[in-house]
C-alpha positions as CSV (number, residue, x, y, z in Angstrom):
1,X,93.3,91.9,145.1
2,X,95.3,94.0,143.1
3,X,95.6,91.7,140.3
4,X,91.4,91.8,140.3
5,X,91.9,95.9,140.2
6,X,94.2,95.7,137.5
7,X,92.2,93.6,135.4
8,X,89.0,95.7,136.1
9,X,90.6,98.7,135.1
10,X,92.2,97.4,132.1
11,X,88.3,95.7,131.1
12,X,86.5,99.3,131.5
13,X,89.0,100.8,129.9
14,X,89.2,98.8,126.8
15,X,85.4,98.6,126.7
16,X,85.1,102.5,126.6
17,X,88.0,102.4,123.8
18,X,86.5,99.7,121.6
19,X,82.7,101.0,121.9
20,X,83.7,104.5,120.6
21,X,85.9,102.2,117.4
22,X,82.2,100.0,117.2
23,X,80.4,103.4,116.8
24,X,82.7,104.9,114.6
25,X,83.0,102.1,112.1
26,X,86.8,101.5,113.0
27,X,85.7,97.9,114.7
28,X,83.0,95.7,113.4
29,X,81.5,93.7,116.4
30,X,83.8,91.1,116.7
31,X,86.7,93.8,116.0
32,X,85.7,95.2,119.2
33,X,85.1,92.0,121.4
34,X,88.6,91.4,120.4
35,X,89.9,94.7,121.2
36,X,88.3,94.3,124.9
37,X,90.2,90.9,125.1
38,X,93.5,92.5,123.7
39,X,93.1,95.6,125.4
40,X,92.6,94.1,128.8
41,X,95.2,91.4,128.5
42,X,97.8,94.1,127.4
43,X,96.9,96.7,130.2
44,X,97.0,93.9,132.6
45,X,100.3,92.0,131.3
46,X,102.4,95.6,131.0
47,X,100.3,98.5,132.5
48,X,100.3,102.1,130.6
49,X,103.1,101.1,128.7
50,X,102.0,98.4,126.5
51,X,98.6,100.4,126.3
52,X,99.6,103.9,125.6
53,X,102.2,101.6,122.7
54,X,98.8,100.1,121.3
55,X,96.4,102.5,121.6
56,X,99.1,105.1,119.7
57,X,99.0,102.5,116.6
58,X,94.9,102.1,116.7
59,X,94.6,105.7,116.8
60,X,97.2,106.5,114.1
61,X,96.2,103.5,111.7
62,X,92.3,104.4,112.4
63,X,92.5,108.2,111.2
64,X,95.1,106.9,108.1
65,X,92.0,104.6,107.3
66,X,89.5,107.6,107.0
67,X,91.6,109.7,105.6
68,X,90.7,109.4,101.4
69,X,88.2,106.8,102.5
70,X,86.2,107.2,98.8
71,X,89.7,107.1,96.8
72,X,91.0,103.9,98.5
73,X,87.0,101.4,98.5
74,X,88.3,101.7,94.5
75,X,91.8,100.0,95.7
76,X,90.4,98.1,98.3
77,X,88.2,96.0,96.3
78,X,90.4,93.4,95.9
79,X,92.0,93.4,99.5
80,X,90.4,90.3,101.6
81,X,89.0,92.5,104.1
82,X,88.0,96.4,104.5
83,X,86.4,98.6,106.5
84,X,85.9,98.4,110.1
85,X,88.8,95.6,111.6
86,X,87.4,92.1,112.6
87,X,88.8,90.3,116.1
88,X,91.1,88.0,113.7
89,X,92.7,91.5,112.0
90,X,93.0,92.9,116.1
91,X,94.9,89.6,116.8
92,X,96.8,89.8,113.5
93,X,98.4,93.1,114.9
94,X,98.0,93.2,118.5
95,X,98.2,89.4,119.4
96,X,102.4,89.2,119.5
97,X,102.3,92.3,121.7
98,X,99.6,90.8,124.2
99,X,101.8,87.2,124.3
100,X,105.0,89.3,125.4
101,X,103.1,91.4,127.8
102,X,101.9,88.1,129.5
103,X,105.5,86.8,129.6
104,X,106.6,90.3,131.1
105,X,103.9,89.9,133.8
106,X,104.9,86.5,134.6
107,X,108.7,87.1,134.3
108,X,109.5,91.4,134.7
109,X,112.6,90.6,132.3
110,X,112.6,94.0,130.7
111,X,113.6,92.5,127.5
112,X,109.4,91.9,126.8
113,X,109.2,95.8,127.3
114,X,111.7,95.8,124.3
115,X,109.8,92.9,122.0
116,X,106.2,94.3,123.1
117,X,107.9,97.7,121.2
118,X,109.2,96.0,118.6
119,X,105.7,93.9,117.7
120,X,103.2,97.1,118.0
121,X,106.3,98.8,115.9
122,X,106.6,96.3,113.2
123,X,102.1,96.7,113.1
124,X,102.2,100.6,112.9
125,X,104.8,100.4,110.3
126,X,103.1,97.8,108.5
127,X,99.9,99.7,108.5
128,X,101.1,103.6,107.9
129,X,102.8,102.1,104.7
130,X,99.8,100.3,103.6
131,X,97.1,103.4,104.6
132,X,99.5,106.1,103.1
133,X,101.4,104.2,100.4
134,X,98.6,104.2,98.4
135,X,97.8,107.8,98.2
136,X,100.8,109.0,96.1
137,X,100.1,108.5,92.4
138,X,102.9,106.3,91.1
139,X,102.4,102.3,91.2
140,X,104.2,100.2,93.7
141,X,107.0,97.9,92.6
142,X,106.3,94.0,93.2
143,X,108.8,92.0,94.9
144,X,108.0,88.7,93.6
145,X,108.4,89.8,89.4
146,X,110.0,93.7,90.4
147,X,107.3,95.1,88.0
148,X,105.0,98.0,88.5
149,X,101.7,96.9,89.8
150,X,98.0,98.3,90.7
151,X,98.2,99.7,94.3
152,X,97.5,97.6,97.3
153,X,98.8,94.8,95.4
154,X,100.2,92.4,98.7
155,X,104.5,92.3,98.4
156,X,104.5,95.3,96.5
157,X,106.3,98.2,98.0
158,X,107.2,102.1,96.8
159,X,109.8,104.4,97.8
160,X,107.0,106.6,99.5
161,X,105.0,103.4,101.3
162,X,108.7,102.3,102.8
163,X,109.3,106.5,103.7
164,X,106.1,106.2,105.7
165,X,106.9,103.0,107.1
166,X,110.1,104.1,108.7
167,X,108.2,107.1,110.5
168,X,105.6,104.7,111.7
169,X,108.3,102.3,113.8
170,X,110.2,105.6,114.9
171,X,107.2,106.9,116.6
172,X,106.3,103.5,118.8
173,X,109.9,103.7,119.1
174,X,110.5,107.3,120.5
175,X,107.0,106.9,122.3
176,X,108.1,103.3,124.2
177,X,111.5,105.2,125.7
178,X,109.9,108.4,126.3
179,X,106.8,106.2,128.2
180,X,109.6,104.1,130.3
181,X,111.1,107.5,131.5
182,X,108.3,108.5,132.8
183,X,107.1,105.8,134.5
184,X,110.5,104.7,135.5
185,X,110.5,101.3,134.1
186,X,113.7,99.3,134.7
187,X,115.7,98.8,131.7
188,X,119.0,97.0,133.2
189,X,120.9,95.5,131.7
190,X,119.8,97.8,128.7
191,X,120.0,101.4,127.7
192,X,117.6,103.7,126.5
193,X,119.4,104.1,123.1
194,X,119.9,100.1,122.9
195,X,116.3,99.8,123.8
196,X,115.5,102.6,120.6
197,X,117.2,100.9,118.0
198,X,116.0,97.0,118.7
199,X,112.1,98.8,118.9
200,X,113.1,100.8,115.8
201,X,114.7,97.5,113.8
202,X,111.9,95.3,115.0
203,X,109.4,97.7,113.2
204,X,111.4,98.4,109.9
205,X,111.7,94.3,109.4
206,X,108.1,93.8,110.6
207,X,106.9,95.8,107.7
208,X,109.8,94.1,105.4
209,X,108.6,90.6,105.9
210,X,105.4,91.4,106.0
211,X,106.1,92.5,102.2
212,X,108.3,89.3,101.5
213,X,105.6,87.1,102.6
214,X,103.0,89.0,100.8
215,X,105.2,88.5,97.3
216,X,105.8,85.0,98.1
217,X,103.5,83.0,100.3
218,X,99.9,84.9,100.3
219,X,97.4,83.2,98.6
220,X,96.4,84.8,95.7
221,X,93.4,84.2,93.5
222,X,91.8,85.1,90.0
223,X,88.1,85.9,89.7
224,X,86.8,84.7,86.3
225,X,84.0,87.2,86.4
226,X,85.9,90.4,87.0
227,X,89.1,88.9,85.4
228,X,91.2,89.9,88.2
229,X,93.6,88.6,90.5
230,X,92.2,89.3,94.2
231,X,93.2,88.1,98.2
232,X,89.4,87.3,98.3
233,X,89.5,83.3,98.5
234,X,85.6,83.9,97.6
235,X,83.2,86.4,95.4
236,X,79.3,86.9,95.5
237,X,79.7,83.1,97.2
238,X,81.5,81.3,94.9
239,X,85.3,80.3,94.8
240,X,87.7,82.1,93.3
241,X,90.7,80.3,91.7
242,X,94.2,80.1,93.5
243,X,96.8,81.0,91.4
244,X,99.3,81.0,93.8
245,X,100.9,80.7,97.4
246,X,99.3,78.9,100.3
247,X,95.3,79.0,101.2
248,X,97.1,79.3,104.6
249,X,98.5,82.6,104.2
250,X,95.7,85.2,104.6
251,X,96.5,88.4,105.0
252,X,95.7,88.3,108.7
253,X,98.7,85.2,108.9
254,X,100.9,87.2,106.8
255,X,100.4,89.9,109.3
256,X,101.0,87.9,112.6
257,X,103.6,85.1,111.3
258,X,105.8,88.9,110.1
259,X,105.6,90.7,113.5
260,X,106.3,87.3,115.2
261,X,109.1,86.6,113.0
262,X,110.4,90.3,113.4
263,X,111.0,90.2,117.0
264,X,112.5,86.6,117.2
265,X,114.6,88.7,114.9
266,X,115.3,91.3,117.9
267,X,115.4,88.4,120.4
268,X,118.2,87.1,118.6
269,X,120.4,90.6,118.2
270,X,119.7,91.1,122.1
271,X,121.3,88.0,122.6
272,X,124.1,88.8,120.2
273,X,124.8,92.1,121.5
């Protein structure tokens, strides 16, 4: 019976959340059905804290998307998607986070606390370097050819973009321990400082690979008609030509296969340490 609570809660919840997104343009429909699914699973899986972790990065990464909304459509016209998020961009940041709740539900190993930290750490510093990287005036260096390119080019990264990257992981870092203080969460065999710095990591190399794969292994195309390269796989209907990486790679896979790969990344130092 409490298990049916639990998942009520978690379903009203997340509905009342992801209609206010749908209304304000933050979700598109599908955006939001996944954000019910996510939102629930989450709440039910690891309770306030896995929530208050998520809905800290939708919050954050939803006002950094308004804010200079005219200034970035320019930048954004060659991104795959923009606007409002669809369920596969939800998933794409939320889906790593809603797997280790699960396994924390089934198992109340606190190391899930740490990796559901780490993956909603390695999304919010993803996201605050792409959303705010963009707004300073100088061009981003690529890592693939470590020349200056146009701005929201994919695995291309500036001294500002990585700045804001490294707040965005401290602040799901220093919100996760101040949340498991407060609601008492047991830690053992792990220490609040321990549990800080495998959160903190977990976000700084989410954002990292996330940049590596970007540079590397993200389809890229060139549109004939705006003689452009562009992550859109199609324009106006009609193919656009890959140049290179895999058809595979979308942004959204680039975005799940780095904060996947980032907290294997932790698992492995936990294990180490």
């Amino acid at each position: 019976m409490q298990y049916f609570i639990k998942l009520f809660i978690g379903l009203i919840a997340s509905i009342s959340i992801s209609y206010i997104a749908y209304k304000k343009h933050a979700l598109t429909l599908s955006g939001a059905i996944g954000a019910i699914i996510l939102g629930t699973g989450i709440f039910f899986g690891s309770g306030l804290y896995g929530s208050f972790l998520i809905i800290i990065f939708f919050g954050t990464s939803t006002i950094f998307t308004f804010i200079k909304r005219n200034y970035k459509k320019e930048i954004e016209k060659h991104y795959e998607k923009s606007g409002g998020r669809d369920i596969y961009q939800v998933f794409a940041n939320g889906g790593v986070g809603l797997l280790y709740s699960l396994l924390y539900f089934s198992t109340s190993h606190p190391m899930y606390l740490i990796l559901i930290g780490a993956s909603i750490a390695a999304s919010n510093a993803d996201t605050w370097a792409s959303e705010l990287g963009v707004l300073r005036e100088s061009s981003p260096i690529s890592l693939r050819t470590f020349k200056k390119v146009s701005k929201g080019t994919s695995g291309a990264v500036s001294l500002f973009g990585m700045l804001m990257s490294l707040l965005g992981s401290l602040l799901i870092a220093f919100s996760a321990i101040i949340t498991m203080i407060l609601f008492q969460l047991n830690l053992y065999p792990f220490s609040h400082v321990q549990t800080f710095i495998f959160i903190f990591l977990g976000g700084i190399l989410g954002s990292l690979i996330d940049s590596i794969l970007g540079a590397t292994l993200q389809g890229i195309y060139y549109n004939e008609s705006l003689k452009k390269e562009t992550e859109k796989p199609f324009y106006n209907g009609k193919p656009n030509t890959l140049i290179r990486g895999c058809k595979l790679f979308n942004n959204d896979f680039v975005n799940f296969i780095s904060i996947l790969l980032s907290t294997v990344v932790v698992f492995l130092l936990i294990y180490i340490t």
